[in-house]
BALOBA-1460 file (C-alpha; in Angstrom, 3 decimals):
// residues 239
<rec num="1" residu="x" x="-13.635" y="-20.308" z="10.574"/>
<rec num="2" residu="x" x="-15.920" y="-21.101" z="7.266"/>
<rec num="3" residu="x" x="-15.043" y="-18.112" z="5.161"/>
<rec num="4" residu="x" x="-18.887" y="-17.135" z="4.906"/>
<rec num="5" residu="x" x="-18.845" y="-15.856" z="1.013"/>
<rec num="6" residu="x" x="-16.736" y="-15.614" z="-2.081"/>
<rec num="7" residu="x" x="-13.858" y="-12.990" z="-2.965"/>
<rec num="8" residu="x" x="-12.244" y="-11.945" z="-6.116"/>
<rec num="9" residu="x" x="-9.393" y="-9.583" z="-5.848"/>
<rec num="10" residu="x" x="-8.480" y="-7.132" z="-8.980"/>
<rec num="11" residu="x" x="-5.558" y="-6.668" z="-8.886"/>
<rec num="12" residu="x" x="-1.858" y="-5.549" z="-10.570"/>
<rec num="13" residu="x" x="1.810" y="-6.363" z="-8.678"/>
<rec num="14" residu="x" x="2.646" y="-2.439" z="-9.545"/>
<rec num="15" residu="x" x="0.385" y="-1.367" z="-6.917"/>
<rec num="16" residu="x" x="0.704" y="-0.552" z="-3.924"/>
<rec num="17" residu="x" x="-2.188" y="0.000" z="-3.157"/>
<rec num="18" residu="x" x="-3.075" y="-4.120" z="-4.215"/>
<rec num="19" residu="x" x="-0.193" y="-4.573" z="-2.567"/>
<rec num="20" residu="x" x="-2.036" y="-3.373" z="0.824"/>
<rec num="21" residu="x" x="-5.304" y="-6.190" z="-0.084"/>
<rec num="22" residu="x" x="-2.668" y="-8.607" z="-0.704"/>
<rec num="23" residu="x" x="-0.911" y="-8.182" z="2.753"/>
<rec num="24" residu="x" x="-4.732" y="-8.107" z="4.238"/>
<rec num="25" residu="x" x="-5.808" y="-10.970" z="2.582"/>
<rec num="26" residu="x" x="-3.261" y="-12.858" z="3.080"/>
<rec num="27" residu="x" x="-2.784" y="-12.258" z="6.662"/>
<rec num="28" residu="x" x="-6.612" y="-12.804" z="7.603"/>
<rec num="29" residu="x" x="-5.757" y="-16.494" z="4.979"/>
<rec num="30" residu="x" x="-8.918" y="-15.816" z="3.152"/>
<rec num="31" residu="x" x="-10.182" y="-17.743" z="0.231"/>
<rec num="32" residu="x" x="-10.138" y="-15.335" z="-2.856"/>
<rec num="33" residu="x" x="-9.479" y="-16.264" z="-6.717"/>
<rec num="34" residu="x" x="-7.257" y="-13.419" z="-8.086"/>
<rec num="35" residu="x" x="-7.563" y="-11.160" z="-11.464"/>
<rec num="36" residu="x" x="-4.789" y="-8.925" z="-12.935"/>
<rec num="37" residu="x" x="-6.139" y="-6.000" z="-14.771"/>
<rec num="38" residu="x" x="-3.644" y="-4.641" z="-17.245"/>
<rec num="39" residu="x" x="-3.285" y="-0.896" z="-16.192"/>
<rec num="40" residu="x" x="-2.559" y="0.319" z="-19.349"/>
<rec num="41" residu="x" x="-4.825" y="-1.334" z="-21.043"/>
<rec num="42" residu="x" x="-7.904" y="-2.082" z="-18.281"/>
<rec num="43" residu="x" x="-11.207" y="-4.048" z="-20.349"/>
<rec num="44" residu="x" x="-14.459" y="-2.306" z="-20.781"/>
<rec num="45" residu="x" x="-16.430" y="-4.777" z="-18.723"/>
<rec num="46" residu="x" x="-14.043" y="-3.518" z="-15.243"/>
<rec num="47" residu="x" x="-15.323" y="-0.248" z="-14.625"/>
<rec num="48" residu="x" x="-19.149" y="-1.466" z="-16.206"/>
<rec num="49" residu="x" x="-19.275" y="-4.361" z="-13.942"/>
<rec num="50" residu="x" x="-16.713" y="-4.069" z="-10.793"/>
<rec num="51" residu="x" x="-15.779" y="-0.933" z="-10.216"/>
<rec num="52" residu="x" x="-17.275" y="2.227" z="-12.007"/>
<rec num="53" residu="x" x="-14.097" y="4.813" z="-10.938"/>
<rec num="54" residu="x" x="-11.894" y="2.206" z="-13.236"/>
<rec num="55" residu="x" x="-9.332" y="1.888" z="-10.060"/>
<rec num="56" residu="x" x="-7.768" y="-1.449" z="-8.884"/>
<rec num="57" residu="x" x="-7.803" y="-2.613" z="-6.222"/>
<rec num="58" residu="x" x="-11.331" y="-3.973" z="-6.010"/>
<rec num="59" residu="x" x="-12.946" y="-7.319" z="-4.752"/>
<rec num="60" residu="x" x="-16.448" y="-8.659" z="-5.023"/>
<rec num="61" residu="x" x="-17.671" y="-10.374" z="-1.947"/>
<rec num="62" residu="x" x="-20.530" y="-12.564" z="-1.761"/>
<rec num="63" residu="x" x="-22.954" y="-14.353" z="-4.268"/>
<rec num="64" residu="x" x="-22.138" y="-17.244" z="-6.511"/>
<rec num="65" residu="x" x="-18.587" y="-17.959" z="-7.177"/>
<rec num="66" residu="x" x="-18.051" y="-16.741" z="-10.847"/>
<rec num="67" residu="x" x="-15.733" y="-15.859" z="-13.536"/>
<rec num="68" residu="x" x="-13.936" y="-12.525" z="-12.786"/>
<rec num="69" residu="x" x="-15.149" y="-10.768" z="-15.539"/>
<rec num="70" residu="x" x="-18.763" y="-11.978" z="-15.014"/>
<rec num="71" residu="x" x="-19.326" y="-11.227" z="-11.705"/>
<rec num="72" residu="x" x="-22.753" y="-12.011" z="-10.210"/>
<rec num="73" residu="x" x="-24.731" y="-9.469" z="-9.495"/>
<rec num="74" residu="x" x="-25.457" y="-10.617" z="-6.456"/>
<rec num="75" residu="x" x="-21.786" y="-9.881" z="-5.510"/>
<rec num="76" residu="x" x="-21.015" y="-6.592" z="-3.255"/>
<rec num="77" residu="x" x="-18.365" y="-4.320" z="-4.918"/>
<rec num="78" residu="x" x="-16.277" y="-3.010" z="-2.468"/>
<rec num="79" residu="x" x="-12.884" y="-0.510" z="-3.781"/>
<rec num="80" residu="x" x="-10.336" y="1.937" z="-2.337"/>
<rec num="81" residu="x" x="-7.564" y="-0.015" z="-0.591"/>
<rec num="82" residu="x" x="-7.923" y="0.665" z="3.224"/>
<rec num="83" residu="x" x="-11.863" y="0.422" z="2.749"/>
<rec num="84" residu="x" x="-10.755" y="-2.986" z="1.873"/>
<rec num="85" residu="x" x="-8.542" y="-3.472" z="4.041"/>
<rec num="86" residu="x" x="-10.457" y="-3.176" z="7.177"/>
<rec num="87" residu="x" x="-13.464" y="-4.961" z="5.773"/>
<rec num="88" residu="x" x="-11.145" y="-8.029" z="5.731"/>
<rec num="89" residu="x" x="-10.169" y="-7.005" z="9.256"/>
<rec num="90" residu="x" x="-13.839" y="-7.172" z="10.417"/>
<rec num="91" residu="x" x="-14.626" y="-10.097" z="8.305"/>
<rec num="92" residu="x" x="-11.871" y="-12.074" z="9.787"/>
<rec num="93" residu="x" x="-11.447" y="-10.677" z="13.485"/>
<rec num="94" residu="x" x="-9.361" y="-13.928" z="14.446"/>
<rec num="95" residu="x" x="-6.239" y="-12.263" z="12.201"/>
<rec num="96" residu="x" x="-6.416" y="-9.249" z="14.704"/>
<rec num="97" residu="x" x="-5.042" y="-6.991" z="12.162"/>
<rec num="98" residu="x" x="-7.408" y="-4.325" z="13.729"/>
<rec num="99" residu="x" x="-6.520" y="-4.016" z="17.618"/>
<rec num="100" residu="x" x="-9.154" y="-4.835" z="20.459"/>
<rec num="101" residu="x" x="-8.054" y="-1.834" z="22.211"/>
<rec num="102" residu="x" x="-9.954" y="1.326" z="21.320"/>
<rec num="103" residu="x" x="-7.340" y="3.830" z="21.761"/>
<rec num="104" residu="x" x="-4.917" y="1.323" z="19.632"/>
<rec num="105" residu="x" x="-7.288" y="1.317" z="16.538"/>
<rec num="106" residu="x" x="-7.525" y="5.170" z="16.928"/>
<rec num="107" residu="x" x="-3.549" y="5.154" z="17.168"/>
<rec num="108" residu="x" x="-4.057" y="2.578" z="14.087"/>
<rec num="109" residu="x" x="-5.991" y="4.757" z="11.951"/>
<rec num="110" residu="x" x="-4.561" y="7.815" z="12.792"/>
<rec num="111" residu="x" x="-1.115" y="6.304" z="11.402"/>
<rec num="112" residu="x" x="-2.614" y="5.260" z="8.325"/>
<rec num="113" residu="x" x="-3.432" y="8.952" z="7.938"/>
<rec num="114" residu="x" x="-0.330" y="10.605" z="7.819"/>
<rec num="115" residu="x" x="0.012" y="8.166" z="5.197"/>
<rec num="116" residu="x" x="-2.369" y="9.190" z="2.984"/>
<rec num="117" residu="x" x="-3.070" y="12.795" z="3.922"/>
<rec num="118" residu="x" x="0.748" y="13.474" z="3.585"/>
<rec num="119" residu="x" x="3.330" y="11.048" z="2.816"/>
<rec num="120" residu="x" x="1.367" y="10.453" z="-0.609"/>
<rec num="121" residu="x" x="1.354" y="13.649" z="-0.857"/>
<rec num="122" residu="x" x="4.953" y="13.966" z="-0.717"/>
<rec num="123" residu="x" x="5.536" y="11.111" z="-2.720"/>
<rec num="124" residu="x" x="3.280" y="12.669" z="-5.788"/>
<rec num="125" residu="x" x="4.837" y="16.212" z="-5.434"/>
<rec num="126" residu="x" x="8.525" y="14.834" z="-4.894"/>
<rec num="127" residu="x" x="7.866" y="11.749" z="-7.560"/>
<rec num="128" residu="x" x="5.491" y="12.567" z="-10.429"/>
<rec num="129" residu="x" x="5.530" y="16.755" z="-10.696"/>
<rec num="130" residu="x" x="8.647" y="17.700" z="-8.761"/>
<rec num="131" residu="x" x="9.314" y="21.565" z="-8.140"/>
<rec num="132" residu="x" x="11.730" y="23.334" z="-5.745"/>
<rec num="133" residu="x" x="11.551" y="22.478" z="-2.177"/>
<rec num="134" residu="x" x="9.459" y="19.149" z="-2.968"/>
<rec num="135" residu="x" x="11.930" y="17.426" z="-0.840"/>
<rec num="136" residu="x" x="11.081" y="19.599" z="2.462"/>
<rec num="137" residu="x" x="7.406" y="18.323" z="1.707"/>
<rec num="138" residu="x" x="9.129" y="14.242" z="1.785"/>
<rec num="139" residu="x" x="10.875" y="15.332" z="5.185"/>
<rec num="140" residu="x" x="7.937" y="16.783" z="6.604"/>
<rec num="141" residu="x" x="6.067" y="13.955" z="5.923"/>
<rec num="142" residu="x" x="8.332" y="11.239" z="6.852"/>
<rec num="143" residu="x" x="9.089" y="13.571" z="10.192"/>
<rec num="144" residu="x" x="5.293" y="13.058" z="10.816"/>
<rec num="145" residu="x" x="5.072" y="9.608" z="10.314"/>
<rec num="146" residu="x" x="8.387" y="8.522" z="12.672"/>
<rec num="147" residu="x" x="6.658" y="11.005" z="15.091"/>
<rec num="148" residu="x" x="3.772" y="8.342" z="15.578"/>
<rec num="149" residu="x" x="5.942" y="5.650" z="15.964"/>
<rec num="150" residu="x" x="6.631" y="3.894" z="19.134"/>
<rec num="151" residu="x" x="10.355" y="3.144" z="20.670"/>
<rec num="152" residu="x" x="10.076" y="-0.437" z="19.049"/>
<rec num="153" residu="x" x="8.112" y="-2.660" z="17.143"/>
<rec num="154" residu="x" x="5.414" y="-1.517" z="14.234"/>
<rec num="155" residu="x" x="3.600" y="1.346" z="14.505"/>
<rec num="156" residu="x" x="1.109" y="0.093" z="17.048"/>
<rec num="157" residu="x" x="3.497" y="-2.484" z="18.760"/>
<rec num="158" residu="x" x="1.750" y="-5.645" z="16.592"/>
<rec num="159" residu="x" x="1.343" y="-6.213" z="13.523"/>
<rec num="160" residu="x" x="-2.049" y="-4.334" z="12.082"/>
<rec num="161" residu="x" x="-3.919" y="-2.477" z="9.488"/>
<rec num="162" residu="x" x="-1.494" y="0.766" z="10.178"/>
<rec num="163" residu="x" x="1.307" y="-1.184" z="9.232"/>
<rec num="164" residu="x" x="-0.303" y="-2.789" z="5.505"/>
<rec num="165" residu="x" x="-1.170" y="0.850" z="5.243"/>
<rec num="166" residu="x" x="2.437" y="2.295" z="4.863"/>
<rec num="167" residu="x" x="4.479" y="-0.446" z="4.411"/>
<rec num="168" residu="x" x="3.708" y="-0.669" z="0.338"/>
<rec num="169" residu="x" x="4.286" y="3.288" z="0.174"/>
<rec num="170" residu="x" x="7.340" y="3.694" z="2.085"/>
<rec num="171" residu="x" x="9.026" y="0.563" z="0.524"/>
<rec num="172" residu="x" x="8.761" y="1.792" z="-2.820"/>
<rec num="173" residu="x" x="10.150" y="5.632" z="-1.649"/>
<rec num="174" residu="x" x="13.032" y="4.038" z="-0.248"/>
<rec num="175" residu="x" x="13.449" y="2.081" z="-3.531"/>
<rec num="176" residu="x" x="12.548" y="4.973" z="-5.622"/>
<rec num="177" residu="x" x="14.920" y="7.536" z="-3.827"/>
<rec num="178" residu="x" x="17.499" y="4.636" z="-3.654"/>
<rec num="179" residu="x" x="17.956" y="4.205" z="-7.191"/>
<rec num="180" residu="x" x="17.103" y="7.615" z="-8.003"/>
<rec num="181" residu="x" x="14.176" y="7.245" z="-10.195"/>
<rec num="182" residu="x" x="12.010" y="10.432" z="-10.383"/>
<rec num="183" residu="x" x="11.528" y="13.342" z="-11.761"/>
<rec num="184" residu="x" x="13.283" y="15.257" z="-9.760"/>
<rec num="185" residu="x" x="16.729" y="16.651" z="-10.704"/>
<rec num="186" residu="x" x="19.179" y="13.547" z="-11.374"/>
<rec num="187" residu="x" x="21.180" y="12.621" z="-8.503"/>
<rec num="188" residu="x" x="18.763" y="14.078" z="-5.668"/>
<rec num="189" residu="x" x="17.163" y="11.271" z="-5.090"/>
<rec num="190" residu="x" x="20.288" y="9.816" z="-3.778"/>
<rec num="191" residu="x" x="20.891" y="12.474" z="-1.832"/>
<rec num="192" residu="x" x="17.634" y="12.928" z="-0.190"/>
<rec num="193" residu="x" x="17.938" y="8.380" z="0.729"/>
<rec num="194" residu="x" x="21.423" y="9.289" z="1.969"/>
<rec num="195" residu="x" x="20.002" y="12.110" z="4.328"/>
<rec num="196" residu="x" x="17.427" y="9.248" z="5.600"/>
<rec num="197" residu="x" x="20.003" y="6.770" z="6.444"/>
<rec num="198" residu="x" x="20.960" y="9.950" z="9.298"/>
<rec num="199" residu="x" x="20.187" y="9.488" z="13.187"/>
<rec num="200" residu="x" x="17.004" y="12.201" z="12.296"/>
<rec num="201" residu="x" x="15.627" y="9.431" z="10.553"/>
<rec num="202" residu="x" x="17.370" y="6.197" z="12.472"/>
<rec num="203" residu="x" x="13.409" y="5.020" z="13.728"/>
<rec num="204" residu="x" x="11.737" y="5.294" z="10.530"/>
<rec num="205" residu="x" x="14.442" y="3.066" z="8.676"/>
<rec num="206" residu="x" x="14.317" y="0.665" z="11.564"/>
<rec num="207" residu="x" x="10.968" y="0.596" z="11.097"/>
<rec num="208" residu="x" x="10.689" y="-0.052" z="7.270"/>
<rec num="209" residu="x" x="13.584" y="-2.717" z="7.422"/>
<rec num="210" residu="x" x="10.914" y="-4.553" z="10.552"/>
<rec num="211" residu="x" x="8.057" y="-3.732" z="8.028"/>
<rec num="212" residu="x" x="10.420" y="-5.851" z="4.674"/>
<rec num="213" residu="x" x="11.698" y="-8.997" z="7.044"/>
<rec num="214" residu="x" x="7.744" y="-9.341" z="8.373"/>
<rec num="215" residu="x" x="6.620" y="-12.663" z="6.847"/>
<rec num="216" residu="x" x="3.734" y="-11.603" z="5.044"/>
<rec num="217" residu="x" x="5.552" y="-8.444" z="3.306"/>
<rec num="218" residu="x" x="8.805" y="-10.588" z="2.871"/>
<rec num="219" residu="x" x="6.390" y="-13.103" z="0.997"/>
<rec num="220" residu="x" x="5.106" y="-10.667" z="-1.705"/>
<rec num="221" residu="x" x="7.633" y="-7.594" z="-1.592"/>
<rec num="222" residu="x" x="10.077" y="-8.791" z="-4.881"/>
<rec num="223" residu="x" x="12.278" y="-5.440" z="-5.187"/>
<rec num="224" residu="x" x="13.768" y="-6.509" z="-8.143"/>
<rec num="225" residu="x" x="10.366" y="-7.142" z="-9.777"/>
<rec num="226" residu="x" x="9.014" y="-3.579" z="-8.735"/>
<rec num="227" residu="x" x="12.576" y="-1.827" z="-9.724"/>
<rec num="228" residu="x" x="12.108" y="-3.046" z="-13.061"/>
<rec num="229" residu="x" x="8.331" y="-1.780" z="-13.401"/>
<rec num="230" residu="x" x="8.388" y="1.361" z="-12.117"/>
<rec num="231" residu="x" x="11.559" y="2.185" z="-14.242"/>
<rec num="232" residu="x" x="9.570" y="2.029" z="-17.327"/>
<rec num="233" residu="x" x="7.093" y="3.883" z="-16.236"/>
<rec num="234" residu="x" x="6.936" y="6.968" z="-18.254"/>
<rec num="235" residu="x" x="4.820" y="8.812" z="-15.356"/>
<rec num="236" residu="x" x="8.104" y="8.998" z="-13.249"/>
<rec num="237" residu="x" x="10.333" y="9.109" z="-16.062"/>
<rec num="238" residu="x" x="12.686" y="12.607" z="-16.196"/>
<rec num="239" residu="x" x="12.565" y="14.436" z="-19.701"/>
C-alpha cells in the first residue's frame, strides 16, 4: 500500500506513551521521519507549531514533507497516544492492529481502559505521590486488568491496539517495582513485585513476559536503557 501522506513522530525513548506510537508505527511499517524533543528542556516552536498542550507524543500527517520544526501548515496535528494509535490502525487496516470483529474492538478498547482509567492511576499514586495503602490501589488495578484477560495469548487473542496500550505501562511497573525505584517506602517495591510473581497474579506475568518476547516490543523495549533514565529522574526519586 502507497502510504498516502507524510508523518513526523515527536518523540522521547522515556515515554511510554511514544513508546505506544512507536509499537503502532512500526507494526502498521509506516513511513515517518522521527524528532526527539528534550523533555526537560522542550523548544518554543513545539507547543507554537505541533502541539499547543506541550505533550509528546505528537505526529503531523499530511502536507509537504518538511523539517520537524517547520512543519507545513498544511500538516494535521494529531496528539494523545491512543488517539494516535488507532489513527495508524485505520490508516493502515492491512496491520490489523484493530480487530474486524466488533465485539473484539469493544473487548480491545475496553482493555485499554483499565489501563488508563486505573492502572495509571495506580502507577501515579503508588509511583510519584505515594501514601498508605497506595499499593491496594496497584493490586486493584492489576486485579482488573488480568480480569480481562483471556486463558492465553494477548489480551484479545492477537496482537492489537489493547496490547501497545499496556504493554509500555506495565513493563516499566514491573521494572520500577523490580528494582525498587519509587517513592514509596524503600524496600516495598520489592515486596509488592515479589507478591506479583504469586499464583494471584500467575496470568498477568505470563502475559507481560508474551507482551516483552513479541517482536515489535522486543525490538524497541531496551530495559537497561529505561532503568538508567527513570533512575535519575527526580519525579520518582525518594527524599
Amino acid at each position: 500500500m502507497v502510504q498516502p501522506g507524510q508523518i513526523t513522530f515527536y518523540t522521547h525513548v522515556y515515554s511510554p506513551n511514544c513508546h505506544r506510537v512507536q509499537l503502532a508505527l512500526d507494526e502498521t511499517k509506516a513511513e515517518y521521519t522521527p524528532y526527539t524533543v528534550n523533555l526537560m528542556e522542550k523548544p518554543e516552536w513545539f507547543a507554537a507549531k505541533v502541539n499547543s498542550v506541550g505533550k509528546i507524543p505528537a505526529i503531523t500527517y499530511g502536507g509537504p514533507k518538511t523539517a520537524p520544526d517547520e512543519p507545513s501548515s498544511e500538516s494535521a496535528r494529531i496528539n494523545e497516544s491512543l488517539i494516535i494509535v488507532e489513527f495508524l490502525a485505520d490508516l493502515f487496516p492491512e496491520a490489523n492492529l484493530l480487530p474486524s470483529d466488533p465485539l473484539l474492538r469493544a473487548k480491545a478498547r475496553l482493555f485499554a481502559n483499565v489501563v488508563e482509567t486505573k492502572v495509571l492511576d495506580a502507577l501515579k499514586a503508588f509511583f510519584f505521590v505515594y501514601a498508605d495503602g497506595a499499593e491496594k490501589t496497584l493490586f486493584e488495578a492489576f486485579e482488573a486488568l488480568q480480569a480481562r484477560l483471556p486463558a492465553t495469548g494477548f489480551a484479545v487473542g492477537k496482537w492489537s491496539t489493547a496490547d501497545i496500550a499496556a504493554g509500555p505501562y506495565l513493563t516499566r511497573i514491573y521494572m520500577l517495582l523490580k528494582n525498587d525505584i519509587g517513592k514509596y517506602p524503600a524496600g516495598k517495591g520489592a515486596e509488592v513485585y515479589i507478591a506479583l510473581q504469586g499464583p494471584k497474579f500467575a496470568r498477568l506475568s505470563k502475559y507481560i513476559e508474551d507482551v516483552k518476547q513479541y517482536p515489535s516490543f522486543k525490538a524497541t523495549w531496551d530495559e537497561a536503557l529505561q532503568l538508567s533514565i527513570w533512575n535519575s529522574n527526580p519525579a520518582i526519586q525518594r527524599a
